[in-house]
N, C-alpha and C positions, 0 to 999 in steps of 0.2 A: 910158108903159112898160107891157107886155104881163107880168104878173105872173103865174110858171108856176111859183113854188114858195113854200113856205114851211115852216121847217126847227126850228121851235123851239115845238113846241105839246107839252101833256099831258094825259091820259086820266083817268077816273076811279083809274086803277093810281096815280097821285100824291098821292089822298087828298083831294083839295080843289078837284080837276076835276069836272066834271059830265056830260061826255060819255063814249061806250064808245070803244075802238080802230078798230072798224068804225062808227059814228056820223060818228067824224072824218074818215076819210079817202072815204065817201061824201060829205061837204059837201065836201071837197078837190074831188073828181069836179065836182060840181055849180056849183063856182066855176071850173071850168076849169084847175085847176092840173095840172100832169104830172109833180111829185114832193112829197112830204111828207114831213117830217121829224117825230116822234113823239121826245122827249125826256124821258124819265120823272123827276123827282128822285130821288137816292139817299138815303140812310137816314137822313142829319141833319135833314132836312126829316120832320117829326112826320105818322105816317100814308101815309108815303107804301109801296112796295113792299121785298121786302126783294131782298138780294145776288143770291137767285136764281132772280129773275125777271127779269135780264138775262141769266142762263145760258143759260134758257130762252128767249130770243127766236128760235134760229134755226126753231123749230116754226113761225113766222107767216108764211103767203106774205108774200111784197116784191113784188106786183103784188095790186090790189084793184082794179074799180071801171072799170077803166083808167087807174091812179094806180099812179106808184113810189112803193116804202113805206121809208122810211131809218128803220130802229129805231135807238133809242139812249138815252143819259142825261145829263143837267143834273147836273151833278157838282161838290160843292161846295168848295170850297176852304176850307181850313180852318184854317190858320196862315199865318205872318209869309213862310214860306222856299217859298210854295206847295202844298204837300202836299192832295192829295185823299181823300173818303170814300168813295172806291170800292176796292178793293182792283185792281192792273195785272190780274191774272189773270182780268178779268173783261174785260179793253178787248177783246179779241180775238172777243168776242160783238156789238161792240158796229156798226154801220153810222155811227154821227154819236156825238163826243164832244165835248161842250158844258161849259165850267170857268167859273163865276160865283160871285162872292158875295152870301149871304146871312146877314140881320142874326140869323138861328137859329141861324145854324153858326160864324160869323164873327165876333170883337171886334177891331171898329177901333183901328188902333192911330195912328200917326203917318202922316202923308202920304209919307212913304220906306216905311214899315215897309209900308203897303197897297199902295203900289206894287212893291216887291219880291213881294208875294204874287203878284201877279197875275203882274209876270214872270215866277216860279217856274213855273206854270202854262202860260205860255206857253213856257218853254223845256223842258219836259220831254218832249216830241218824240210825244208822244200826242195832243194835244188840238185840235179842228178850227176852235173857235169860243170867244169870251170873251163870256158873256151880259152883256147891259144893264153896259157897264163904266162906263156916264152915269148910272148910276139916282142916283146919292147915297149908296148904301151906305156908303162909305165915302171918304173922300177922297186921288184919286189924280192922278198928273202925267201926263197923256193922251201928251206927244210922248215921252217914252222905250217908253208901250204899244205907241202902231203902228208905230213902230222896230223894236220885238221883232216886234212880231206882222209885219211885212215882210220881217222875214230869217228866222222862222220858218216860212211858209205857213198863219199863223192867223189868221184874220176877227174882227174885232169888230164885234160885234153892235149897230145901232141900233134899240131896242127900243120897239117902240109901245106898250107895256103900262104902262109906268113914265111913259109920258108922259100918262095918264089922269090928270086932277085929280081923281078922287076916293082915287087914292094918295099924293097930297101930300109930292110926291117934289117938293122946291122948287127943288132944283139940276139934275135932269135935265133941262132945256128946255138951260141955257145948258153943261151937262158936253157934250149932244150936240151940240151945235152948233161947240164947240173940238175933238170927233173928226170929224167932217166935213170942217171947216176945214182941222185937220191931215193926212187921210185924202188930202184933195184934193191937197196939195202936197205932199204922198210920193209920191202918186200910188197907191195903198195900196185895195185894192176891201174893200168893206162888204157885208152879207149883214143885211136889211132881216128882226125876228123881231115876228112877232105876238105869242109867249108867251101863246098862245091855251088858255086852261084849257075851254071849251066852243066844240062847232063854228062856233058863230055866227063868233067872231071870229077862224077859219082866214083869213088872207092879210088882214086889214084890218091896212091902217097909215096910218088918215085924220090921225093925230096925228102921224108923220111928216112928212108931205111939206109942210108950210108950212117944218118946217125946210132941208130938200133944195130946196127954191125961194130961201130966203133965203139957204144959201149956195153957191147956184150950182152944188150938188153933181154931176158929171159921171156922163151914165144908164151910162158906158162901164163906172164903176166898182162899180155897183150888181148882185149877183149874181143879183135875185130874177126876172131875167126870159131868164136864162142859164142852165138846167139842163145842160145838157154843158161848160159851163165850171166849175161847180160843183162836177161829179163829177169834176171830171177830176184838180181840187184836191184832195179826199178822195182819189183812186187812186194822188197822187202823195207824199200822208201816208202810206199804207198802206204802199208801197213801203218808205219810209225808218226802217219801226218795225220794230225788232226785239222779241220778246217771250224 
């Protein structure tokens, strides 16, 4: 697989990145990619940017380098019924919007109760992508997610970053490998995210693909080497939102 994007990385603007906005998407260049996705955290995440510096995104060219530039936010889900930290008035700035939980912003509740979050999320007709939904955070029932997320037009995210053992994330190996699985027999495509805090690790997902070999995962349904099929999915979100 010919790897020409990666959709879920962040900048120093996150507080706990190491790299600049131009940093990253030069190493994008230099790895060969032909779009990047830039996903900043929103304000439950300690440090990070505030409200309006997504207002302010459309000041940034969206071509660098010779790299497309998809600005946007990791936006974090925050209660039981889905509810996000962004405020809506702000999506319409936004290029890529990414809905994940996190154990700052987020108290685990029951295995229905985290799963309705997450559909919450998914059904609220904004949101393009469900980060690391295998990490462990919390624990959820995978076949009603890519249900949702198949009738909604929204990717979940197989995330390399969670799958580092020095995150000790004990359940993510065997959570992504039941979205794969089930991903496969929906027939349901996936969007492959480094959640690259520093350039180095723009587009690695060596922690990945032992799982995508074990379960036979098909390249047809994998998006990251499909940039016009990718965008096409964003244009066809965009369509359908009203603000």
């Amino acid at each position: 697989m010919n790897i020409l994007l990666d959709v879920h990385t962040h900048t120093i603007a996150s507080g706990h990145a190491f790299s600049t906005l131009q940093e990253m998407v030069q190493a994008a260049a230099d790895k060969g990619l032909q779009l990047l996705g830039i996903t900043e955290h929103t304000s439950g995440i300690p440090g990070t940017c505030s409200d309006i510096y997504f207002r302010n995104l459309p000041v940034v060219p969206r071509h660098m380098y010779g790299v497309e530039l998809l600005l946007g936010a990791e936006i974090n889900i925050i209660d039981y019924k889905g509810h996000l930290d962004l405020e809506e008035r702000y999506f319409r700035f936004l290029d890529l919007r990414i809905a994940g939980l996190h154990s700052l912003c987020y108290l685990p509740g029951t295995v229905d109760q985290n799963t309705e979050a997450v559909l919450g999320a998914i059904g609220n007709r904004h949101i393009d992508i469900i980060s690391h939904p295998g990490d462990g955070t919390a624990d959820l029932l995978f076949e009603p997610l890519v249900l949702a997320a198949k009738e909604n037009g929204v990717l979940l995210e197989i995330n390399n970053s969670s799958l580092n053992p020095y995150r000790h994330k004990t359940k993510a190996r065997d959570n992504n490998l039941e979205i794969l699985r089930l991903c496969k027999r929906y027939e349901q495509p996936v969007i492959l995210g480094s959640d690259a805090h520093i350039s180095f690790s723009i587009a690695d997902y060596h922690w990945l693909y032992p799982l995508l070999a074990e379960t036979d995962f098909p390249e047809a349904l994998i998006l990251n080497d499909k940039p016009e099929a990718f965008k096409a999915r964003l244009k066809k979100n965009r369509e359908e939102t009203v603000f």
